[in-house]
C-alpha positions, 0 to 999 in steps of 0.5 A: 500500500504505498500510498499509506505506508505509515498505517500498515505496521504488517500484513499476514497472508492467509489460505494461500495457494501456489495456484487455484483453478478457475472453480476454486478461485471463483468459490475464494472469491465468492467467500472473500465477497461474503466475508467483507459482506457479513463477517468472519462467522458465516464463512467459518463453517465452510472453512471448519473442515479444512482446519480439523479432522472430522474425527476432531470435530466429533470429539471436541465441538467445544473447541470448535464452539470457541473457535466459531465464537472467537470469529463473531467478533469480526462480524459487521 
């Protein structure tokens, strides 16, 4: 962002790919669109089952309660 290098103090880089298809890179962007639109919460679940087993998510849906609670704070 070089016209506001004062305000950027870092930047992380999230679900990155060395290369998408065109399907994938469509359903990013619809959820990077839904995202801005409504918050973290909606798109944690189609995230969830990249981040845990399905095994874990049986065992453990206190976790993922917290988790899920964690990402309503970013929401509009």
């Amino acid at each position: 962002m070089p016209e506001l290098p004062g305000r950027v103090c870092s930047l992380g880089l999230l679900s990155t790919a060395a290369g998408r298809s065109d399907e994938s890179g469509k359903n990013w962007l619809h959820s990077l669109a839904k995202g801005k639109r409504e918050g973290v919460a909606p798109v944690l679940d189609t995230l969830l089952d990249r981040w845990y087993t399905d095994e874990f998510l049986r065992a453990r849906p206190d976790v993922v309660k917290q988790r899920k609670q964690k990402g309503d704070r970013y929401t509009n």
